[in-house]
C-alpha positions in Angstrom: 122.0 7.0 48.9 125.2 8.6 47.9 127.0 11.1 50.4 127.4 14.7 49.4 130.6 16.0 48.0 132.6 18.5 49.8 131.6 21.9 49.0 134.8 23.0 48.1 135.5 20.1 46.1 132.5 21.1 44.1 133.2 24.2 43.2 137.2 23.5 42.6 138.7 25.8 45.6 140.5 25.3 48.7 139.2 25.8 52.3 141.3 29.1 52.7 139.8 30.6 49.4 138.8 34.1 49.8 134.5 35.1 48.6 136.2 36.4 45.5 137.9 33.0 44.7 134.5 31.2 45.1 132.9 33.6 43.0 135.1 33.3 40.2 135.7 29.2 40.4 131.6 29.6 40.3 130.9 31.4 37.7 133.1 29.4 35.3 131.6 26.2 36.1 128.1 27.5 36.0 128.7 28.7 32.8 129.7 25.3 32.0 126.9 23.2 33.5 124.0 25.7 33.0 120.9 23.7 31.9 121.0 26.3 28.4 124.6 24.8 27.3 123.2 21.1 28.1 119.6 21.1 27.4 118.5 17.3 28.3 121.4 16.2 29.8 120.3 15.6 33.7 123.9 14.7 35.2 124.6 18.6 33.9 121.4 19.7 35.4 122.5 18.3 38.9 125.7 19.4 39.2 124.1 22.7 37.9 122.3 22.5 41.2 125.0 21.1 43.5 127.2 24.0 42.4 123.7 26.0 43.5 123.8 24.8 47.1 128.1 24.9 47.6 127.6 28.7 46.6 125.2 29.0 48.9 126.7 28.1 51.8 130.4 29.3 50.7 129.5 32.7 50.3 127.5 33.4 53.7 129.7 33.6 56.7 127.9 32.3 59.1 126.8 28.9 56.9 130.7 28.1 56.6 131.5 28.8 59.5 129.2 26.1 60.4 130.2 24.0 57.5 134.2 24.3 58.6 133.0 22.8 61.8 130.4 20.4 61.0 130.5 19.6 57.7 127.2 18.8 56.4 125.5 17.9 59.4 125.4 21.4 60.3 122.3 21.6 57.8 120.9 17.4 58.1 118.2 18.4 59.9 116.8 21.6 57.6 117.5 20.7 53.9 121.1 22.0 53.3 122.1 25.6 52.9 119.5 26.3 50.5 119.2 23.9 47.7 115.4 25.0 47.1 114.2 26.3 44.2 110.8 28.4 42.9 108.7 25.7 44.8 109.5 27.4 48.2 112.0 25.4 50.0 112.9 27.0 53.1 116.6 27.8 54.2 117.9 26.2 57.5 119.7 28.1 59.9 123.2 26.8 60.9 122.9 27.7 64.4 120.3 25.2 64.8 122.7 22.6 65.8 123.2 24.5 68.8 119.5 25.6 69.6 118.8 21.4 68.9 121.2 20.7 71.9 120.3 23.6 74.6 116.6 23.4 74.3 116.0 25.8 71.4 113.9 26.4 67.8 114.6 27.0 64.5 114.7 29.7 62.3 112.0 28.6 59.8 109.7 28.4 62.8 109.5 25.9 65.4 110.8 27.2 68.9 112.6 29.8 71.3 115.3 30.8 73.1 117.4 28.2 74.7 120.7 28.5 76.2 122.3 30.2 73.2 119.6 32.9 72.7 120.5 33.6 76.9 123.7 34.0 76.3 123.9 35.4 72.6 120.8 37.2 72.2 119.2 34.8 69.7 120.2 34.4 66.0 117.5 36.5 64.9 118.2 39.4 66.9 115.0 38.8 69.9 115.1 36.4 73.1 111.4 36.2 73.5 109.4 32.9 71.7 106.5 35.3 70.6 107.1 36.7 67.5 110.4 34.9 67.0 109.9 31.9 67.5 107.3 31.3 64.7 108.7 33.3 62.1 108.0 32.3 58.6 110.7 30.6 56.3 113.0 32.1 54.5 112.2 30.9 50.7 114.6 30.4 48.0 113.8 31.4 44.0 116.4 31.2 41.3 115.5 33.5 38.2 117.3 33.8 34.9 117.9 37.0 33.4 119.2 38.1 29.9 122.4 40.3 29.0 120.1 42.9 27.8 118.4 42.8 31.5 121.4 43.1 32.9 122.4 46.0 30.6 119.4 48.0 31.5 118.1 46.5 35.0 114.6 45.9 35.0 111.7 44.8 37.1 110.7 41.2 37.1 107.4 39.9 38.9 108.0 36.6 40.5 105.6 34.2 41.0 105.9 32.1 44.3 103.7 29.4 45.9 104.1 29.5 49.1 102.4 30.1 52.9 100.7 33.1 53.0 98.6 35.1 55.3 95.0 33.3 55.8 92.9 35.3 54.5 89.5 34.0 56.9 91.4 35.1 59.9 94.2 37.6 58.5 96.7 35.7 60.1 95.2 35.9 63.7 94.2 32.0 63.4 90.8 32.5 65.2 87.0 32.8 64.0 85.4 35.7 63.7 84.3 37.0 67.1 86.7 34.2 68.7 88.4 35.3 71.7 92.0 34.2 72.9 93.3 33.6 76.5 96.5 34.1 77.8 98.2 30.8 78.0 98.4 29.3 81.6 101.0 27.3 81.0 103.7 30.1 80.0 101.9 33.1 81.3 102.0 34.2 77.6 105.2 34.1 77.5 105.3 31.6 74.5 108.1 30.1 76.6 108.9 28.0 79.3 111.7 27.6 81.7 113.4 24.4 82.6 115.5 23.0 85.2 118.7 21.4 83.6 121.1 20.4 86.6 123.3 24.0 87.0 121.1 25.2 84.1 117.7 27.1 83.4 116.8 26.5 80.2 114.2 27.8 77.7 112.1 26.0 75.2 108.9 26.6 73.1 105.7 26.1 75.4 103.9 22.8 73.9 100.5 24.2 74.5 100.7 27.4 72.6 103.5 26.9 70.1 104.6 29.6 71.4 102.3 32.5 70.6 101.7 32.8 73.7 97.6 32.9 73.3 95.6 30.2 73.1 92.9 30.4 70.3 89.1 29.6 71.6 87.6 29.0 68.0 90.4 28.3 65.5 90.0 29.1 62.1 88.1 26.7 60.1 90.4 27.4 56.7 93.7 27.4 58.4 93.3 25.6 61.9 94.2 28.2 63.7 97.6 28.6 62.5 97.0 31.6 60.8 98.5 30.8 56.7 97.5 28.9 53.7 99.8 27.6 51.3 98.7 30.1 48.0 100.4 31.7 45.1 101.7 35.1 45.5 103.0 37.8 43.1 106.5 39.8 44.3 107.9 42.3 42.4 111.4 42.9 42.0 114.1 45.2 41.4 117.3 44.1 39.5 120.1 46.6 39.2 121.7 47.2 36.2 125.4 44.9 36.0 124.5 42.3 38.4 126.5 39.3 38.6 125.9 35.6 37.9 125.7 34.0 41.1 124.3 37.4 43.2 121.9 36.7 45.7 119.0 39.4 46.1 116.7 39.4 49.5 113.4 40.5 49.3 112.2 41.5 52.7 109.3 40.0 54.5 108.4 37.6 51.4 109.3 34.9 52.3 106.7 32.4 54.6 104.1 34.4 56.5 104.8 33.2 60.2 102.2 31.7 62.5 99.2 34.0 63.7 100.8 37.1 62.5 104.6 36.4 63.6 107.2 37.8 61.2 107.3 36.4 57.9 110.7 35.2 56.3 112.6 36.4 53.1 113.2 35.6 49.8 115.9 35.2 48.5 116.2 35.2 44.7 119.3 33.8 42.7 120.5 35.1 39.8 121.4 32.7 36.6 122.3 34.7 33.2 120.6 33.1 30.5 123.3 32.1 27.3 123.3 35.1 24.5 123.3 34.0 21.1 126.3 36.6 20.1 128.3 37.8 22.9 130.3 36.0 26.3 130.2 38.1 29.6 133.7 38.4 31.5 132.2 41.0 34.5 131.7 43.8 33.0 133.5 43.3 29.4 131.5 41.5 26.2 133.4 39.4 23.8 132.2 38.8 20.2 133.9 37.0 17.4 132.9 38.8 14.0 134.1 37.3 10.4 135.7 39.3 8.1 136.4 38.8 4.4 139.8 38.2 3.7 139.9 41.4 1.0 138.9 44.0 3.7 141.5 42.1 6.1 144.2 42.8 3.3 142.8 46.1 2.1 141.7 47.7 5.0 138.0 49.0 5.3 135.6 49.5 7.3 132.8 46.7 9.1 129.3 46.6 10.8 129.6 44.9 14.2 126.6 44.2 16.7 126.5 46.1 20.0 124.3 45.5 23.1 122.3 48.4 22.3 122.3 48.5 18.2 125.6 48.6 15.9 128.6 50.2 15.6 131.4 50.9 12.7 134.6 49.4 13.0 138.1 50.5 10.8 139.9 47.4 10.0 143.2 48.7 8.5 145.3 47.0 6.3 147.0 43.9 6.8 144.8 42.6 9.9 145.4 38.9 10.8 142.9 36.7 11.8 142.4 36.9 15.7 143.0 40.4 16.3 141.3 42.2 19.2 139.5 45.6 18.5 138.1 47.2 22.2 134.9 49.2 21.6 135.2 51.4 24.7 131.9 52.1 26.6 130.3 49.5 24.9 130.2 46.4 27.4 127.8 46.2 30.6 127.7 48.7 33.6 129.6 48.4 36.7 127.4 47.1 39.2 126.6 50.6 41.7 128.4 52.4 39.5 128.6 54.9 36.5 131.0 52.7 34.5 131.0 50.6 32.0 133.0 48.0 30.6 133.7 47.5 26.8 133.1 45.2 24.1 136.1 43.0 22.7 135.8 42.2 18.8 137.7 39.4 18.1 138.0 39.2 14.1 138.2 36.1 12.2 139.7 36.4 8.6 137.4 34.2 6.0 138.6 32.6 3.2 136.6 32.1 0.7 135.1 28.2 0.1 134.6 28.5 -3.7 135.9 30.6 -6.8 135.1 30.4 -10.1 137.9 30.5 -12.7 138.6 34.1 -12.9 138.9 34.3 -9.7 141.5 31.8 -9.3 143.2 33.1 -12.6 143.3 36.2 -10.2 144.7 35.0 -7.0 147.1 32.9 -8.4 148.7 36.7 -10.3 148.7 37.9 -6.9 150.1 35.0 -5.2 152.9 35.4 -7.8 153.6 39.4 -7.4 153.7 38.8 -3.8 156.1 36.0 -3.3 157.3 36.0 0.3 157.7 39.4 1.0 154.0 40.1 2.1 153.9 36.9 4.7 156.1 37.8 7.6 154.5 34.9 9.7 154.6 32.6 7.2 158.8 33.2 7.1 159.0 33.5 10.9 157.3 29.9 11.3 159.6 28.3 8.9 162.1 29.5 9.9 162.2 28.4 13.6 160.8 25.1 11.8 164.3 24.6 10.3 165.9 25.7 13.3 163.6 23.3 15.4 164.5 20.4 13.5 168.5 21.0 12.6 
């Protein structure tokens, strides 16, 4: 199996590189590899997705941190920082690594508080196994949006297989009319206490998984864990200007815990779907709009598309191909903001591919009353020609 590639390798930055550095490098080479630009091609489609999971890490400070120090054996055990897509692949939690060694759980549910959650507090904010200790997953979706979306901000209803809430029990994992008992192993504690030489240290009680009750009658559809692996609908909020790359979290929707523990989040990536007319550089559109070579030398005046219809353009007289028009106002909003950026109209001067003889007869008159006088860049680039070469 081949080893990963450094995460700063993949996305082309340098270990001191500030978030805004990583964003940047990211957003360029997602551009580059997104699955629209190279439909079929599966080497583009897994860089596509390595550059997913180096982002993911990169960005969040406490994944790397744990990265800087441990490379990627900080996340061996959980699946990476976050590679998971719409099929519900839960996040690992860096700080494992230290909860693995001192007697400790995961996030995504398996364990409580060793000796980091006594000294620290726990990386989920609580010290006692019950309700903390089985927590559901945090869940990972990556949605693609369109310029439009991102114009307006909209709504989107996501569809998500995942472990929900049982619905025989409601989460409580027992039978109706089923009664639970404290646990006698960890007084309901959902934890134990261990002798290590010098040190007392926690861990998950075995008997209870750390619930802390023990269920009399489990739950024939769930047994007794309280969730079911089922489809569920989340709706969600997208503001108008988000970015490529932003990462949105969706409270509580994530895995539902065990027996009515906390439930994870989701946490929904954002991919900007290619537009068919006009390239997004933050919160400035770029378009390149043809223009015939008469109204370039005449002057006149253009139709050129807009996000949100059309808009007039003046060409005056004498424009060269390449020249930049701004259209202020008319690019995509400033993300929390009242701004808005503004679209770029590059034009490109078109010559036409066929004339009939008149024409020609035409153009060749005009070529003639205009000699040399009328091509400025023409004369420049000759010159220095002749001066280039002596």
């Amino acid at each position: 199996m081949a080893s990963k590639r450094d995460y700063y390798e993949v996305i082309g930055v340098d270990r001191g590189a500030s978030q805004d550095d990583i964003k940047k490098a990211y957003r360029k080479l997602a551009v580059k590899f997104h699955p629209d630009k190279n439909p079929g091609d599966s080497s583009a489609e897994e860089k596509f997705k390595e550059l997913g999971e180096a982002y993911d890490v990169l960005m969040d400070s406490q994944k790397r941190a744990a990265y800087d120090q441990y490379g990627h054996a900080a996340f061996a055990q959980g699946g990476g920082g976050g590679r998971g897509a719409a099929s519900g692949e839960g996040f690992h939690d860096p700080f494992d690594i230290f909860r693995d060694v001192f007697g400790g759980g995961g996030a995504g549910g398996g364990g409580g508080g060793g000796i980091f959650e006594q000294f620290f507090g726990g990386a989920q904010g609580g010290g006692g196994g019950r309700g903390n200790s089985q927590r559901g997953a945090d869940l990972r979706y990556d949605l693609q949006i369109t310029l439009e979306e991102v114009a307006s901000g909209v709504e989107r209803e996501l569809e998500v297989n995942k472990l929900g809430t049982c619905g025989g029990c409601k989460g409580t994992g027992a039978e109706d009319g089923s009664k639970t008992t404290t646990c006698t192993t960890c007084q309901g504690r959902g934890q134990v206490t261990r002798s290590s030489g010098f040190f007392q240290v926690r861990q998950t009680c075995n008997r209870c998984t750390g619930t802390g009750q023990i269920v009399m009658r489990p739950c024939r559809k769930c047994g007794g864990e309280g969730r079911l692996m089922s489809p569920s609908r989340i709706k969600l909020k997208i503001p108008p200007g988000i970015e490529e790359g932003s990462r949105l979290r969706s409270g509580g929707n994530g895995e539902a815990g065990v027996r009515g523990a906390t439930a994870g989040d989701l946490y929904v990536m954002i991919h900007l779907k290619e537009h068919g007319m006009f390239e997004r550089s933050e919160e400035n559109l770029f378009c390149e709009v043809p223009v015939a070579f008469t109204t370039a030398a005449l002057g006149g005046e253009i139709t050129v598309p807009t996000l949100g219809g059309r808009a007039l353009l003046k060409i005056p007289s004498g424009t060269q191909s390449g020249t930049a028009f701004k259209l202020r106002g008319n690019g995509l909003p400033v993300l929390n903001s009242s701004q808005k950026g503004d679209l770029i109209i590059r034009v490109v001067v078109e010559v036409p591919s066929r004339l009939n003889s008149e024409q020609r007869k035409k153009l060749e008159e005009l070529a003639e009353l205009m000699g040399d006088d009328n091509t400025p860049m023409y004369r420049s680039f000759f010159e220095k020609a002749r001066a280039f070469f002596g």
